[in-house]
mmCIF entry with sequence, helices, sheets and N, C-alpha, C, O atoms, coordinates in Angstrom:
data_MODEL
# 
_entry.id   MODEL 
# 
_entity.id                         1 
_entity.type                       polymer 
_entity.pdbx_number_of_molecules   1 
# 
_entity_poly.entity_id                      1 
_entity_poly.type                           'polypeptide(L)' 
_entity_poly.nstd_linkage                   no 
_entity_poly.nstd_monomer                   no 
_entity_poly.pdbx_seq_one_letter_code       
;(UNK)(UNK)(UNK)(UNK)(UNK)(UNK)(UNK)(UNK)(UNK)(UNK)(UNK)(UNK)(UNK)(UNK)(UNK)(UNK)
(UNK)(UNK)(UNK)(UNK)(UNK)(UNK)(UNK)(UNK)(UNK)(UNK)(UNK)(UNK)(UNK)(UNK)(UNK)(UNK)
(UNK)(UNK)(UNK)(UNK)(UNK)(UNK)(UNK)(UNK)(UNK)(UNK)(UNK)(UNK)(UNK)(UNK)(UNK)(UNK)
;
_entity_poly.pdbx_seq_one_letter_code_can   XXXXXXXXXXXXXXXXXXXXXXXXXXXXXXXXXXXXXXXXXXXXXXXX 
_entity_poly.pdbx_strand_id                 A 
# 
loop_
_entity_poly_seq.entity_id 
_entity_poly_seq.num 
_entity_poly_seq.mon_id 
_entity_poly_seq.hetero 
1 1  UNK n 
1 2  UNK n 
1 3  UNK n 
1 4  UNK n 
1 5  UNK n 
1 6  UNK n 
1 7  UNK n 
1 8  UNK n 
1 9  UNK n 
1 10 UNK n 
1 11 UNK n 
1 12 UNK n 
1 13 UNK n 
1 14 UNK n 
1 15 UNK n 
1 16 UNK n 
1 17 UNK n 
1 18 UNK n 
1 19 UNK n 
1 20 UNK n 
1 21 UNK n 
1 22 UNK n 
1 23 UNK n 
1 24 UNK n 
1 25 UNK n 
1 26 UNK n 
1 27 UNK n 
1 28 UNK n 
1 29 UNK n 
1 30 UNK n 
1 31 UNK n 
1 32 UNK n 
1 33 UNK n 
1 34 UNK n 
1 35 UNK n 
1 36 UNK n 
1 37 UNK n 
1 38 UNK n 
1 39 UNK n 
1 40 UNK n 
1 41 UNK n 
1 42 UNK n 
1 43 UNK n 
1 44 UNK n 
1 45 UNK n 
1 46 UNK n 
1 47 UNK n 
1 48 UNK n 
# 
_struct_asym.id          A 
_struct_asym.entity_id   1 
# 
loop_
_struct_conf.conf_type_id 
_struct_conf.id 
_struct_conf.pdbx_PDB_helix_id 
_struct_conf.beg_label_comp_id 
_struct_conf.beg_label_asym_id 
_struct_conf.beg_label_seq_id 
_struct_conf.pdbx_beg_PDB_ins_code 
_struct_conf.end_label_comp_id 
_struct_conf.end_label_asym_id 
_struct_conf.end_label_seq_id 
_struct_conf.pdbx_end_PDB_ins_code 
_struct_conf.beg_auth_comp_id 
_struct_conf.beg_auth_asym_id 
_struct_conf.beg_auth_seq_id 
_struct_conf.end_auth_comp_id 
_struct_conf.end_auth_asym_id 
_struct_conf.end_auth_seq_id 
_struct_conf.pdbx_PDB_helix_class 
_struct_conf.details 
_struct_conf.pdbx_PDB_helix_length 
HELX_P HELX_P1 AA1 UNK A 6  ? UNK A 19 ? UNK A 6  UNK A 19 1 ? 14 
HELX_P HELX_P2 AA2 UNK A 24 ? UNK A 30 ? UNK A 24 UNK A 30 1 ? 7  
HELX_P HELX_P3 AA3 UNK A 35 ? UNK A 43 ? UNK A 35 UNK A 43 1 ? 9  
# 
_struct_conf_type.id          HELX_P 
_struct_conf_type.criteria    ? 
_struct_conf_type.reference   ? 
# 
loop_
_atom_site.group_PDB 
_atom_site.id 
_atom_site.type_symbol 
_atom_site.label_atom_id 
_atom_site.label_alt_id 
_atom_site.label_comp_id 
_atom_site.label_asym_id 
_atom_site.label_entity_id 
_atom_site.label_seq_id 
_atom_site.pdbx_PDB_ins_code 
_atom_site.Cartn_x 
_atom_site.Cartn_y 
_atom_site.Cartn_z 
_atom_site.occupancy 
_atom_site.B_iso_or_equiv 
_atom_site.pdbx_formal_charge 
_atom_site.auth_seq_id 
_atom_site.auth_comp_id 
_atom_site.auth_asym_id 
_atom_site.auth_atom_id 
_atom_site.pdbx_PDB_model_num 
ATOM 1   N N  . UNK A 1 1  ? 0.840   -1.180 0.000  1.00 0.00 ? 1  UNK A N  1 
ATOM 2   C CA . UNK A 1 1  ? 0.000   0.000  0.000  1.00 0.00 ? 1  UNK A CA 1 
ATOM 3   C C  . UNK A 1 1  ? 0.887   1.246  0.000  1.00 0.00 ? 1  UNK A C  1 
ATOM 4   O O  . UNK A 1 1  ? 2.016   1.282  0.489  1.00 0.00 ? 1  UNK A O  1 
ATOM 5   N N  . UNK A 1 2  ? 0.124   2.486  -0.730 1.00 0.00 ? 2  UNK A N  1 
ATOM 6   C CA . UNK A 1 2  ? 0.753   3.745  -0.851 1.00 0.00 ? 2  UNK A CA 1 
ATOM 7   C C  . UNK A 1 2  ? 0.990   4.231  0.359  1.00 0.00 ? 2  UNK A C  1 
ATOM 8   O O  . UNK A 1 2  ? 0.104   3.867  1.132  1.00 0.00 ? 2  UNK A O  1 
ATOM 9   N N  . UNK A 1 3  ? 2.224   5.247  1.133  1.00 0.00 ? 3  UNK A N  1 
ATOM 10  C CA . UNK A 1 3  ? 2.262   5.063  2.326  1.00 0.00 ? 3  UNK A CA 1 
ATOM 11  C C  . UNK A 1 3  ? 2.352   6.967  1.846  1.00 0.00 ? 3  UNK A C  1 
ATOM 12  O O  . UNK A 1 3  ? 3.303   7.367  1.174  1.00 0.00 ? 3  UNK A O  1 
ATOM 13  N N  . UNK A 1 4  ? 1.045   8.092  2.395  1.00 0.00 ? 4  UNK A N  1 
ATOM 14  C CA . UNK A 1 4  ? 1.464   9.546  2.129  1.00 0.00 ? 4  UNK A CA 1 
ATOM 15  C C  . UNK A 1 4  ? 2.206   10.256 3.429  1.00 0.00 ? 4  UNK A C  1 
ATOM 16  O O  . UNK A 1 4  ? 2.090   9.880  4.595  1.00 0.00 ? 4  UNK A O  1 
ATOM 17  N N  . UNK A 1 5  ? 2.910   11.251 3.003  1.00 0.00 ? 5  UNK A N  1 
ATOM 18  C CA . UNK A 1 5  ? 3.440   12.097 4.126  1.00 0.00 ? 5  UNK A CA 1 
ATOM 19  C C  . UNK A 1 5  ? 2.254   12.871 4.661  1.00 0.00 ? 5  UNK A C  1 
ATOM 20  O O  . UNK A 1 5  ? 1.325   13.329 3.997  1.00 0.00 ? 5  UNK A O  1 
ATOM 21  N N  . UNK A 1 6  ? 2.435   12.943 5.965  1.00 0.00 ? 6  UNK A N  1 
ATOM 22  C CA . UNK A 1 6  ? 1.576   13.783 6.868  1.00 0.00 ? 6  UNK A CA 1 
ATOM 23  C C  . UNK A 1 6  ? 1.733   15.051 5.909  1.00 0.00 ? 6  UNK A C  1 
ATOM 24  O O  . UNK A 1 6  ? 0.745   15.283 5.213  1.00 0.00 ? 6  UNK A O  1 
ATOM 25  N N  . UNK A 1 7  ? 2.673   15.784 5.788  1.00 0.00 ? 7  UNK A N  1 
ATOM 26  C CA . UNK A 1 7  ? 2.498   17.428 4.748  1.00 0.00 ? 7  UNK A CA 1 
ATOM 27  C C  . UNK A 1 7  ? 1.725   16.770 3.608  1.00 0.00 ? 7  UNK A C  1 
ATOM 28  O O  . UNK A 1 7  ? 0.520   16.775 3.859  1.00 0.00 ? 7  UNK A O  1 
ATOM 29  N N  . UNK A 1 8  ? 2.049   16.158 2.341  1.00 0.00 ? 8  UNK A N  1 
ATOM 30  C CA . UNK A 1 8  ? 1.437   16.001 1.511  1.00 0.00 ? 8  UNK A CA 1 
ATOM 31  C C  . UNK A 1 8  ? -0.145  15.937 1.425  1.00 0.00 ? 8  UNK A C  1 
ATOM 32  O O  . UNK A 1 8  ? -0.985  16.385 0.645  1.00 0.00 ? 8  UNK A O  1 
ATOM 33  N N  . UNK A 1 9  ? -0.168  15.189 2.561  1.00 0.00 ? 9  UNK A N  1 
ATOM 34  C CA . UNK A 1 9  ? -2.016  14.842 3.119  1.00 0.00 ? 9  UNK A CA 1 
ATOM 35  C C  . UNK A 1 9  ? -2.575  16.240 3.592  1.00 0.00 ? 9  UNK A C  1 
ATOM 36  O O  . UNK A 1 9  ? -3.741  16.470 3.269  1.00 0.00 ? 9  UNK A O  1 
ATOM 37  N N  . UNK A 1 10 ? -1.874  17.243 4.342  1.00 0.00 ? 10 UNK A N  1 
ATOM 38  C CA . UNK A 1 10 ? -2.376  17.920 4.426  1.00 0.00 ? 10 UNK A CA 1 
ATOM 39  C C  . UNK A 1 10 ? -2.457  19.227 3.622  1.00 0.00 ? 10 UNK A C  1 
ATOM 40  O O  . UNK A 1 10 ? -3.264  20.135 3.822  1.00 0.00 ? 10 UNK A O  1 
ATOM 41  N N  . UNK A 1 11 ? -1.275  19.173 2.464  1.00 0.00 ? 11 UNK A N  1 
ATOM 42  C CA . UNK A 1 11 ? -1.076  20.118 1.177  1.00 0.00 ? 11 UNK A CA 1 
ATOM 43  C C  . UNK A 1 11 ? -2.821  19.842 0.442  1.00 0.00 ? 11 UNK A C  1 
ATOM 44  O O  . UNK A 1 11 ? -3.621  20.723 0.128  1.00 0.00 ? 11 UNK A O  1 
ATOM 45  N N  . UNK A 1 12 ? -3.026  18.118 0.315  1.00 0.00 ? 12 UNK A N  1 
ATOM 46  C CA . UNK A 1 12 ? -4.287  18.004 -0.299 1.00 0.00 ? 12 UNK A CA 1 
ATOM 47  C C  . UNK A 1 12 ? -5.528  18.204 0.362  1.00 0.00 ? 12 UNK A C  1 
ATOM 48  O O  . UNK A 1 12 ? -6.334  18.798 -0.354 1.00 0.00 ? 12 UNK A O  1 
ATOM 49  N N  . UNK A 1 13 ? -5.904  17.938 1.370  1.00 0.00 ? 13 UNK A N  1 
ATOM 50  C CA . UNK A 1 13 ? -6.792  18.525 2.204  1.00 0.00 ? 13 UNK A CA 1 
ATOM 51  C C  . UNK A 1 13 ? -6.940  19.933 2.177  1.00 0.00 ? 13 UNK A C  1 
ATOM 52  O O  . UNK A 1 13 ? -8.105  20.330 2.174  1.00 0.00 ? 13 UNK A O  1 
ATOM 53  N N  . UNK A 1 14 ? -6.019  20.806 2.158  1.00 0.00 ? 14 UNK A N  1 
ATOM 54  C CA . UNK A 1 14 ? -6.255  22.018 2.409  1.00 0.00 ? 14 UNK A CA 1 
ATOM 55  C C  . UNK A 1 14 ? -6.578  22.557 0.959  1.00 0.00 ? 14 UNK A C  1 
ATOM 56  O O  . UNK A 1 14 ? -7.437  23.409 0.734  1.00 0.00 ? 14 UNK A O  1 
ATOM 57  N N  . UNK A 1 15 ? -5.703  21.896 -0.089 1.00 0.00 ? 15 UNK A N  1 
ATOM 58  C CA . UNK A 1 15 ? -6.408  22.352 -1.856 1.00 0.00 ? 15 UNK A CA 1 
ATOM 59  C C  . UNK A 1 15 ? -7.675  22.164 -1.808 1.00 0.00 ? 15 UNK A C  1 
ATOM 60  O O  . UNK A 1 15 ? -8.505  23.056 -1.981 1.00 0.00 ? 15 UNK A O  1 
ATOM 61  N N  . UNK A 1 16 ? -7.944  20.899 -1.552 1.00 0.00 ? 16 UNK A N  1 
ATOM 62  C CA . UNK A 1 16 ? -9.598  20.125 -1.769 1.00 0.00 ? 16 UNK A CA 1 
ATOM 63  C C  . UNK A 1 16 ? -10.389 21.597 -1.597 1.00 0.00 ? 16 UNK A C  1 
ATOM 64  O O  . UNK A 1 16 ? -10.904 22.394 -2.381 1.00 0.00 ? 16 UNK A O  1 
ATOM 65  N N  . UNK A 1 17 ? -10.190 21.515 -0.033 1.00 0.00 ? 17 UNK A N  1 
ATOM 66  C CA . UNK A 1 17 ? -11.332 21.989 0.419  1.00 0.00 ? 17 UNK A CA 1 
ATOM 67  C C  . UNK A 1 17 ? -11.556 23.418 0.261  1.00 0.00 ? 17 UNK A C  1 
ATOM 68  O O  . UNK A 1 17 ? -12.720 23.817 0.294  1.00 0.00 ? 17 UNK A O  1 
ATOM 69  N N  . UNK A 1 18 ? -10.263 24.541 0.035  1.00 0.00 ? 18 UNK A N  1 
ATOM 70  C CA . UNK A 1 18 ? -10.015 25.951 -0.593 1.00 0.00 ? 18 UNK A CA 1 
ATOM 71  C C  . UNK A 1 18 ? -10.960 25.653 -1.829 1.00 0.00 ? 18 UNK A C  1 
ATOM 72  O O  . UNK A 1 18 ? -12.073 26.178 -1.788 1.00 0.00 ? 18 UNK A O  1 
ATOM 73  N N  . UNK A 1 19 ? -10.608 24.790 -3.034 1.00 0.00 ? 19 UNK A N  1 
ATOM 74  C CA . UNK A 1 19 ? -11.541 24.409 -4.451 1.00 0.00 ? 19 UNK A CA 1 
ATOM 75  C C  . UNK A 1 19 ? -12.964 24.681 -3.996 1.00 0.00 ? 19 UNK A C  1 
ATOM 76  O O  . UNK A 1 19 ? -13.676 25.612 -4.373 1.00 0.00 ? 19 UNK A O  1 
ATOM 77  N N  . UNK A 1 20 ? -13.365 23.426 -2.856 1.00 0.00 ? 20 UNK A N  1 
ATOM 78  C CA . UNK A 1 20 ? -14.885 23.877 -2.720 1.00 0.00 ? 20 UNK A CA 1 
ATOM 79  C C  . UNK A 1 20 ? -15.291 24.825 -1.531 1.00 0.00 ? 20 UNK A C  1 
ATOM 80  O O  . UNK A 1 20 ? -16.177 24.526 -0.730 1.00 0.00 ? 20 UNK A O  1 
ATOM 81  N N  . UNK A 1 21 ? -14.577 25.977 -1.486 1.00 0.00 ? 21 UNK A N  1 
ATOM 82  C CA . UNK A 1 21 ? -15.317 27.089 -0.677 1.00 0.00 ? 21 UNK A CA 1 
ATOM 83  C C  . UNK A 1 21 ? -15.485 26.727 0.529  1.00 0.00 ? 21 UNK A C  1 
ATOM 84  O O  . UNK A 1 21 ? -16.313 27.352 1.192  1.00 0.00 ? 21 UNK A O  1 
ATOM 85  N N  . UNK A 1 22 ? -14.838 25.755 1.069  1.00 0.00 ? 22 UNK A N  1 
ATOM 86  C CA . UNK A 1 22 ? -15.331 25.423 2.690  1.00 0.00 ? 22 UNK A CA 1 
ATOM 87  C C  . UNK A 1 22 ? -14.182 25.775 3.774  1.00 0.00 ? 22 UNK A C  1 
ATOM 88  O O  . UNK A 1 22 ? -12.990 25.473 3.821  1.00 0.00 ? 22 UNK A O  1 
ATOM 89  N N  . UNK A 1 23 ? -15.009 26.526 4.617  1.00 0.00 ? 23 UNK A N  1 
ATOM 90  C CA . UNK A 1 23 ? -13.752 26.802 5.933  1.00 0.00 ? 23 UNK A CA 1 
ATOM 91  C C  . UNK A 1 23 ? -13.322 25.180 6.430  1.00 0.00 ? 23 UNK A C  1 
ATOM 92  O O  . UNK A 1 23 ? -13.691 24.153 5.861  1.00 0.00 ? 23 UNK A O  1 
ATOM 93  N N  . UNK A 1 24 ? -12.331 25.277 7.802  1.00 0.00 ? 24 UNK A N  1 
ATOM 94  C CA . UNK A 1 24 ? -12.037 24.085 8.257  1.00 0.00 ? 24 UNK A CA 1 
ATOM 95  C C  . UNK A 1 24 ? -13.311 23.610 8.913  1.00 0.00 ? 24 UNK A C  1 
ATOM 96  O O  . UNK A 1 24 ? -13.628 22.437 9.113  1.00 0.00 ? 24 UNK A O  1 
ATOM 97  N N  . UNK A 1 25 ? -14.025 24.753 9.234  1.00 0.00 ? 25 UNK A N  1 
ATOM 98  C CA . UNK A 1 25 ? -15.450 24.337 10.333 1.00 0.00 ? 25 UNK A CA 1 
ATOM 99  C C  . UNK A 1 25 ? -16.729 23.418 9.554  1.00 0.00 ? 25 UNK A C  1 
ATOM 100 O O  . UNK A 1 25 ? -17.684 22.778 9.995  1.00 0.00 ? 25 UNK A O  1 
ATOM 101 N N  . UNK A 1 26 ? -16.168 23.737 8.059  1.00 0.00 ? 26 UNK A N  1 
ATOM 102 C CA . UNK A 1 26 ? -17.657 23.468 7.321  1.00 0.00 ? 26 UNK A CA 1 
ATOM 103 C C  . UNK A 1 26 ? -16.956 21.739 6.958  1.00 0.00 ? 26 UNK A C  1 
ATOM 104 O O  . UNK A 1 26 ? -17.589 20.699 7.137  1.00 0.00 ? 26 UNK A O  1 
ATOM 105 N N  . UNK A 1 27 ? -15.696 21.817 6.489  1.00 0.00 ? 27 UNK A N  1 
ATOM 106 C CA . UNK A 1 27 ? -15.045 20.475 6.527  1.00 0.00 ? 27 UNK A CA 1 
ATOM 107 C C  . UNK A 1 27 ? -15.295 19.634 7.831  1.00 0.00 ? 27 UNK A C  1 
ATOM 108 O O  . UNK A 1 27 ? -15.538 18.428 7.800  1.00 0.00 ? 27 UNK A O  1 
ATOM 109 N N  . UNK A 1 28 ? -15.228 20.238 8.760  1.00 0.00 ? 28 UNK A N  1 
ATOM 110 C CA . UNK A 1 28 ? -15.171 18.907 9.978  1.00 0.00 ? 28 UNK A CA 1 
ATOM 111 C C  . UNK A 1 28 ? -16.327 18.808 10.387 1.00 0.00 ? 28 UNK A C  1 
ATOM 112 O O  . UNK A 1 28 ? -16.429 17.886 11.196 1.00 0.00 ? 28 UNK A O  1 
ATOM 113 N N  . UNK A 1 29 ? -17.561 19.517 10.132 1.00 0.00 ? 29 UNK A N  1 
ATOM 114 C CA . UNK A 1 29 ? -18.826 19.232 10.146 1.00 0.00 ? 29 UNK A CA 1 
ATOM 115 C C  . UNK A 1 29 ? -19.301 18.010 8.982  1.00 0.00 ? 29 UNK A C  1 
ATOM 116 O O  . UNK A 1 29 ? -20.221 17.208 9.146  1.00 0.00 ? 29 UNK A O  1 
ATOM 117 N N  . UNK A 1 30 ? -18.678 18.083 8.145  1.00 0.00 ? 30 UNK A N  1 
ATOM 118 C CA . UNK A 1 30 ? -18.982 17.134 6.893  1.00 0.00 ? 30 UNK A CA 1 
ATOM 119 C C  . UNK A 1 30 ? -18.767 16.015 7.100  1.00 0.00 ? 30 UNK A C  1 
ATOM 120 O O  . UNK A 1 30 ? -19.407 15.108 6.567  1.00 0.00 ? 30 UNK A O  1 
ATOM 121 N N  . UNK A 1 31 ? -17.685 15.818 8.038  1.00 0.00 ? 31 UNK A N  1 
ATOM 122 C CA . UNK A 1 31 ? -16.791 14.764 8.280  1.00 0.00 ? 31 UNK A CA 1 
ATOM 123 C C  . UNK A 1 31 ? -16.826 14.031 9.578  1.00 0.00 ? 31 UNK A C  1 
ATOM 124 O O  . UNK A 1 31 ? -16.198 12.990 9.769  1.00 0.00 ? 31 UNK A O  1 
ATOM 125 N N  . UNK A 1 32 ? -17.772 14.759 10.681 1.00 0.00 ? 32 UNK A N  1 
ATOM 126 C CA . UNK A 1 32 ? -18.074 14.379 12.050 1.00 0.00 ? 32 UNK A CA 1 
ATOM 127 C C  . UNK A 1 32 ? -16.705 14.069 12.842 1.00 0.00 ? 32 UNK A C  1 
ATOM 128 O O  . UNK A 1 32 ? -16.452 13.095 13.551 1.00 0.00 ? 32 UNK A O  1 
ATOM 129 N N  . UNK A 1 33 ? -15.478 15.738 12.353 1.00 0.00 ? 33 UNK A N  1 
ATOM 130 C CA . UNK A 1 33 ? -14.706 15.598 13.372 1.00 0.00 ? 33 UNK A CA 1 
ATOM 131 C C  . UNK A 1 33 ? -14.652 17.180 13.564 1.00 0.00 ? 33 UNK A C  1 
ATOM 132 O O  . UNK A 1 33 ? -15.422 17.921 12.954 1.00 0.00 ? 33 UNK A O  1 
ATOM 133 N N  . UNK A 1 34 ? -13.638 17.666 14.502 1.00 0.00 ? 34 UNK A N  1 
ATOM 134 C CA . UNK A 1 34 ? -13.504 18.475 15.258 1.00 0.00 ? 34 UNK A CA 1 
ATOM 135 C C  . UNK A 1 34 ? -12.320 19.567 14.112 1.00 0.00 ? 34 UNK A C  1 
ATOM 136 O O  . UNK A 1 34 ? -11.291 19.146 13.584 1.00 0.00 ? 34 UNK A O  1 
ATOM 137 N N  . UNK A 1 35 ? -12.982 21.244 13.971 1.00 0.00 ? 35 UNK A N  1 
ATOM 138 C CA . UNK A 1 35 ? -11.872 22.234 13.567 1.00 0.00 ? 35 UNK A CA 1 
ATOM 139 C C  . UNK A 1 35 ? -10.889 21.949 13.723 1.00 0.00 ? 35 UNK A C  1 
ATOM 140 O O  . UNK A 1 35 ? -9.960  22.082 12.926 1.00 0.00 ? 35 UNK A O  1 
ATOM 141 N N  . UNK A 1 36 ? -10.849 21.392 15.007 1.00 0.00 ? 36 UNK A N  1 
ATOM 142 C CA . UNK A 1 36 ? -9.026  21.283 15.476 1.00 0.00 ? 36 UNK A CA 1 
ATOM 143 C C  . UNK A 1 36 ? -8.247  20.217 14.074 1.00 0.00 ? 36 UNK A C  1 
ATOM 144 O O  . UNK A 1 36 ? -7.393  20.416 13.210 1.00 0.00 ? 36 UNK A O  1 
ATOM 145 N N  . UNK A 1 37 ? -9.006  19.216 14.433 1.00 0.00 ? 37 UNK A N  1 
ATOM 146 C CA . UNK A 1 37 ? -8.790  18.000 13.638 1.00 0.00 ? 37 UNK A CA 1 
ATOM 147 C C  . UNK A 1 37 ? -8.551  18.527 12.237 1.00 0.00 ? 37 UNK A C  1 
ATOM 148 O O  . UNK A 1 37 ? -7.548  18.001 11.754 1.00 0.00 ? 37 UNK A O  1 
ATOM 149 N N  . UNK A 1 38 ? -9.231  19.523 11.300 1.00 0.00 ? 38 UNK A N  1 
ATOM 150 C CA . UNK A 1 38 ? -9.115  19.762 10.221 1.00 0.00 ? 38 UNK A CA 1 
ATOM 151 C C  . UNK A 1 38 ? -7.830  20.223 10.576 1.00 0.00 ? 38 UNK A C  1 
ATOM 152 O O  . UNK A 1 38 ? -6.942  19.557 10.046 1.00 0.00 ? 38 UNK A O  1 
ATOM 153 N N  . UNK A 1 39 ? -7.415  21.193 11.338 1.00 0.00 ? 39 UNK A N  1 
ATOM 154 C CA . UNK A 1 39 ? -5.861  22.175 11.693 1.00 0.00 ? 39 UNK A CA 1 
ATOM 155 C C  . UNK A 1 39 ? -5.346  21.248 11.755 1.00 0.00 ? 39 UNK A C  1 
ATOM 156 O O  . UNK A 1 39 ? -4.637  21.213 10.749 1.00 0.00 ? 39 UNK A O  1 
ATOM 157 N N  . UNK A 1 40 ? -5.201  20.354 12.327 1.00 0.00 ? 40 UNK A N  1 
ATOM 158 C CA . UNK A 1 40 ? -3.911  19.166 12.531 1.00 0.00 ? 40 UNK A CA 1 
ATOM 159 C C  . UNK A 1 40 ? -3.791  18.464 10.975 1.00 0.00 ? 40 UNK A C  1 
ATOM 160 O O  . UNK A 1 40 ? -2.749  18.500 10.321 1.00 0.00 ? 40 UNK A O  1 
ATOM 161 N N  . UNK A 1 41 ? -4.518  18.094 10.708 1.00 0.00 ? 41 UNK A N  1 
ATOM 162 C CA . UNK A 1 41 ? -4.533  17.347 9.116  1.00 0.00 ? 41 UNK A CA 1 
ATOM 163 C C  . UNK A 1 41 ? -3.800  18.750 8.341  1.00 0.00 ? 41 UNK A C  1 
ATOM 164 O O  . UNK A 1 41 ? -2.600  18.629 8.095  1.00 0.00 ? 41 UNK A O  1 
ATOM 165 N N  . UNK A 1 42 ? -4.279  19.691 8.062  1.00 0.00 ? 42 UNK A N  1 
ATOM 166 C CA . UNK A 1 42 ? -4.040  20.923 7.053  1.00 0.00 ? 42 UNK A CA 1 
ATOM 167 C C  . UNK A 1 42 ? -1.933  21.099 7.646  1.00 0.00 ? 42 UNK A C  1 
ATOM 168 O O  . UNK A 1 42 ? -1.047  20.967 6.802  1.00 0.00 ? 42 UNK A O  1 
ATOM 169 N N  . UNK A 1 43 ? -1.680  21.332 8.845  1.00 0.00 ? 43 UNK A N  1 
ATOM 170 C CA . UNK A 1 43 ? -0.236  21.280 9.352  1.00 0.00 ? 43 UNK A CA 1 
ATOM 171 C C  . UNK A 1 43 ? 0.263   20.219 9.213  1.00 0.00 ? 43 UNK A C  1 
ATOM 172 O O  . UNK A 1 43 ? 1.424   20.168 9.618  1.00 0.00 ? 43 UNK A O  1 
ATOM 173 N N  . UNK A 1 44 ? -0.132  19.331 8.802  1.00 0.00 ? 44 UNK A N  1 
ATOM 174 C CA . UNK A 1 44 ? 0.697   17.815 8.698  1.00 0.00 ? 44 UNK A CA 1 
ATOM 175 C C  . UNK A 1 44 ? 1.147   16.953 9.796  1.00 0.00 ? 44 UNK A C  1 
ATOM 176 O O  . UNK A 1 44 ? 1.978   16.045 9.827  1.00 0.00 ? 44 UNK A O  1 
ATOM 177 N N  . UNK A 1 45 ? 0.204   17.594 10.902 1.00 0.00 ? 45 UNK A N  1 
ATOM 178 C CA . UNK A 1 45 ? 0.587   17.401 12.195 1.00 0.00 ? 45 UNK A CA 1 
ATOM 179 C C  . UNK A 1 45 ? -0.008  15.464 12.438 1.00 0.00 ? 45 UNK A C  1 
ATOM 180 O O  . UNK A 1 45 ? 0.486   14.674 13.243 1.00 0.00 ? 45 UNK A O  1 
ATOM 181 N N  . UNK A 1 46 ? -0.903  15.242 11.673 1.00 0.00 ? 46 UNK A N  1 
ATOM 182 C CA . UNK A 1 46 ? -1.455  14.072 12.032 1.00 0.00 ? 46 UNK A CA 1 
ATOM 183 C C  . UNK A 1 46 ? -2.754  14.029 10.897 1.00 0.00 ? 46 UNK A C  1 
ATOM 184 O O  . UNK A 1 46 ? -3.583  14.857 10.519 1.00 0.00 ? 46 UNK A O  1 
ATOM 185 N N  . UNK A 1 47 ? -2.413  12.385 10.525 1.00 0.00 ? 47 UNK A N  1 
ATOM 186 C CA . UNK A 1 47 ? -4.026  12.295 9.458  1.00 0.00 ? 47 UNK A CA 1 
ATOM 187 C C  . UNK A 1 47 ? -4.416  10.502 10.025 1.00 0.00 ? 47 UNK A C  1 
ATOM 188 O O  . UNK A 1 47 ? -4.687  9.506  9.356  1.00 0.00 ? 47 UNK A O  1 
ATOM 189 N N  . UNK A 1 48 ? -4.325  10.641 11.074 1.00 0.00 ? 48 UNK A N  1 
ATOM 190 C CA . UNK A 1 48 ? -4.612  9.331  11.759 1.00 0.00 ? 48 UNK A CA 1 
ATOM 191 C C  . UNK A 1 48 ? -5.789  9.402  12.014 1.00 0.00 ? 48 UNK A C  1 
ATOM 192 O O  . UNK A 1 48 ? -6.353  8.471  12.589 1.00 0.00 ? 48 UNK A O  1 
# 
């Protein structure tokens, strides 16, 4: 299996969701997790 870097994951997360007009708040509502959680994914801090 493809193994991504935490930055890369969060380089794409943060394109995605800039493309469709959504803050981090409207993303982690979509997704049934927490703003924070979008910030940590978007910093590359964690996509666990």
């Amino acid at each position: 299996m493809y193994q991504i870097s935490n930055e890369k994951f969060g380089l794409f997360v943060t394109e995605l969701r800039k493309e469709k007009n959504l803050t981090q708040k409207d993303l982690a509502e979509k997704l049934y997790v927490s703003d924070k959680t979008v910030s940590k994914w978007e910093r590359g801090v964690s996509h666990s």
